[in-house]
N, C-alpha and C positions, 0 to 999 in steps of 0.2 A: 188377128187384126186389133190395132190397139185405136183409140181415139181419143181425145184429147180437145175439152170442150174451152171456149175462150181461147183457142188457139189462134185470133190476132192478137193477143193482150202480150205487155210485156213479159209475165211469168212464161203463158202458153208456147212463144216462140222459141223461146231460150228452152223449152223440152224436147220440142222438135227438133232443134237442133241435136240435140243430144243423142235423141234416139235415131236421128239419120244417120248417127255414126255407127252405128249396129245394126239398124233394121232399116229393110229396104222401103224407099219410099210408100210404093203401091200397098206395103200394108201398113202406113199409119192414116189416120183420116184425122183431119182438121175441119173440128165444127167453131162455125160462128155464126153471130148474129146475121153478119152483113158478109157474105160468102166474095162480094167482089173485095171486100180488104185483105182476102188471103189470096188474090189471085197470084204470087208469088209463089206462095205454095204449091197453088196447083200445078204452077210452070216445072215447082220442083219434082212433081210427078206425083203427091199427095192428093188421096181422094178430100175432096172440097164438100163440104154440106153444111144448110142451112138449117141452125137447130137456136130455137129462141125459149131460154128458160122460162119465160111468160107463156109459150106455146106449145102445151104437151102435145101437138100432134107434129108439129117440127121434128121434133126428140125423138118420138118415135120413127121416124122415115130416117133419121141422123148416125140413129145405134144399130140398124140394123147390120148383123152380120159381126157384130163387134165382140171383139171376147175380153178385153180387157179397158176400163175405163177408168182415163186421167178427170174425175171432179174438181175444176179449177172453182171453188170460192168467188160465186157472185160477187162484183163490186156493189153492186147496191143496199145498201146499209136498209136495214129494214125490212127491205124486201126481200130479202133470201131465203128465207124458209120453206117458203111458198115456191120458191122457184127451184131450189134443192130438192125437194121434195117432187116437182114434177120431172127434174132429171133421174132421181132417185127410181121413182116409178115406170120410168120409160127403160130404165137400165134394166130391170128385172122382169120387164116382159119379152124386152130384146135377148133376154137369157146370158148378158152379161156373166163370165165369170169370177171376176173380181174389178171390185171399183176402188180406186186410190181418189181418197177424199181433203181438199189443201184447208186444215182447219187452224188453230191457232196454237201456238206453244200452253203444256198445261190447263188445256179446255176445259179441264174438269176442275178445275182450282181458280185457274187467273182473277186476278181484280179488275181485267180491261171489261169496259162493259161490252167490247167487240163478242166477249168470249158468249154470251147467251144467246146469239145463232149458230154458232158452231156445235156448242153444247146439243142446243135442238137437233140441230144438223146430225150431228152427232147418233142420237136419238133414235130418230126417224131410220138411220142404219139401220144400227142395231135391230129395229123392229121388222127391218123390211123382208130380211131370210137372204140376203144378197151377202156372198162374201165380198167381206170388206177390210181396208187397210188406211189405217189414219196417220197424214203426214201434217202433224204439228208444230208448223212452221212456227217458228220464233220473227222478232223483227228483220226486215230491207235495212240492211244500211244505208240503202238507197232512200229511202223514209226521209232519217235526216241529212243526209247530202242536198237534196232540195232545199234546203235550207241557207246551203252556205251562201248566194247570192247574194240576198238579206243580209247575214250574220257580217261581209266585210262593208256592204253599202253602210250600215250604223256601227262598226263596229263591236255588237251587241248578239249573241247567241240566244235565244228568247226561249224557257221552255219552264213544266212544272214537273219535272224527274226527281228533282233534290239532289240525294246521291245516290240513285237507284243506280246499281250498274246494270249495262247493255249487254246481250250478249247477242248481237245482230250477227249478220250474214248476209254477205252478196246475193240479187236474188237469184245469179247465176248458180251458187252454190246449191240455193235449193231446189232450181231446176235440175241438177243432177243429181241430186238425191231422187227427186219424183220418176228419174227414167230410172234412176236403177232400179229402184222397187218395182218398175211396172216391166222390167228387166227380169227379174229374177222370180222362182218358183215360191210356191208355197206361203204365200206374204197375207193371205186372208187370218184376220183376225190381230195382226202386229197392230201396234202403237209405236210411231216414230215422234219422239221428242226433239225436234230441230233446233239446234242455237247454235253460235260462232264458238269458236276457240276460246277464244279472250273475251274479256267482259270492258265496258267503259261506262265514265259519268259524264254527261253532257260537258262538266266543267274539263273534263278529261280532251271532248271531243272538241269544242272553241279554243284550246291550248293548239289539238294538230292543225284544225283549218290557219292558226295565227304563227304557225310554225312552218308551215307550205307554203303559204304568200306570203309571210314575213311581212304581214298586218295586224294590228292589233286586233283581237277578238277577244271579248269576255262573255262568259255564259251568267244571263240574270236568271235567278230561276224567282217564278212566281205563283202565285195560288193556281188552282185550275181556273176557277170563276175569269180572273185578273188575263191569265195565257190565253183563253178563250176571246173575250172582249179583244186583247191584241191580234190576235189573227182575223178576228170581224173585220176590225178597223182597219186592216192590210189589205184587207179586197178577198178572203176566203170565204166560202159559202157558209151559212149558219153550222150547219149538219158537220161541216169537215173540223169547221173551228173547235166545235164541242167533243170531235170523236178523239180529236187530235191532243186535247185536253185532258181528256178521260184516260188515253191511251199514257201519257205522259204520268199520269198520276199514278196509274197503275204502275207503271216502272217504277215510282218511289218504295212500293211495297215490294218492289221482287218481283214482279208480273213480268219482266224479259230478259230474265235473267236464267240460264241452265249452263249446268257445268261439267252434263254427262259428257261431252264430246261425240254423242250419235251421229252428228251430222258430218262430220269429217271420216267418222270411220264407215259409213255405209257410201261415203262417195271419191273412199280413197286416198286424200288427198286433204292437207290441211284446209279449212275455211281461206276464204278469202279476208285477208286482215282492213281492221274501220282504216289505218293510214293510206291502203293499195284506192279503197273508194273514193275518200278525199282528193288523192292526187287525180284520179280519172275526172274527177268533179271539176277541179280546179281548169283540169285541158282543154275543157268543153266549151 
């Protein structure tokens, strides 16, 4: 039995898909928050349970039975630790045998200040006696495709990378890396270093969006402080605008940048290339 937490969120779907291609419905389980958002799922024949990171007793009625568990990475910035930590603890009473944990590229190095929950996260693993397997996702090119919208409305690519290069990934790619692993034997105790093929600089990335619509786009790059205040001013919440910032600056230092190729050779198949995302972006 495999489960797989955040299984309405964009990552968690795109797994299930995956592992539907190998593994028969009835033994994967999709936990969420809000059990009626996966009612798709359940249609698909996936056991359905309500399990709320905030509620270790959810967690516990969520895992039972379960042998192998996908740890999708709380969105809530802040709050994670606390809420990893009770999925953490629910996994190892349920006698979980191994938990695949979505933590961030270079957790134990990065400059992103994202990386000091994972890190913890991390941690709390280690400490808990559960085998475990850490899949250290690199950036969504999806991340900044959201972006293009904006970037042809001003003609203007807004961001504080410099010339840090990217080395993103579709998040489909790394959903297929998280089934195979939870696919395959013996993965307790690996470290997966996740990045794309190719690497880009934002200035790289405002060339293809202005090379696809055949619009002018220039990428300004600006301090963090200055990127931040912009994305305020845009209509984004405080917390996203400052993580977004921080996350940007890190990439100046090499914080999303790897060049192992990990993630293409555990899932087969080349990455998804940043031009393949743009044009999906643009069709939208």
């Amino acid at each position: 039995m495999i489960a797989i937490t955040g299984a309405t969120g964009q990552l968690g779907r795109l797994v299930i898909a995956k592992l539907l291609e190998s593994v028969p419905a009835n033994e994967l389980v999709a936990v969420a928050r809000t059990p009626d958002k996966a009612a798709d799922l359940a249609a698909l024949g996936l056991q359905v349970r309500r399990g709320d990171y905030t509620q270790p007793e959810t967690l516990a009625d969520a895992l039972a039975g379960v042998d192998k568990l996908l740890l999708i990475s709380s969105s809530e910035v802040g709050q994670r630790v606390a809420q990893h930590a009770n999925a953490i603890a629910a996994a190892k009473s349920a006698g979980v045998k191994l938990l695949a944990y979505t933590s961030i590229l270079h957790a134990d190095s990065t400059p992103l200040g994202l990386g000091d929950e994972h890190r913890q996260t991390e941690a709390i693993l280690a400490q808990s006696g559960l085998p475990f397997v850490l899949l250290r996702n690199g950036w969504y090119t999806e991340n900044y495709a959201a972006s293009i919208p904006a970037a042809l409305t001003y003609g203007v690519l807004l961001g504080s990378a410099g010339e840090g290069r990217i080395a993103s990934a579709a998040r489909a790619d790394y959903a297929a890396a998280a089934a195979a692993v939870l696919l395959k034997d013996d993965q307790a105790g690996k470290i997966y270093e996740l990045a794309g093929d190719a690497s880009y600089t934002l200035s790289e990335f405002a060339a293809e969006i202005a090379r696809q619509s055949g619009k002018p786009v220039a990428y300004q790059d600006m301090g963090p402080a200055d990127f931040a205040a912009a994305l305020k001013q845009a209509g984004l919440p405080e917390g996203l605008a400052d993580l977004l910032a921080d996350s940007d600056a890190g990439a100046s230092q090499g914080g999303l940048f790897d060049d192992s190729r990990t993630l293409s050779s555990l899932i087969g198949r080349p990455t998804t290339p940043m031009s393949e995302v743009v044009r999906k972006a643009l069709a939208a």
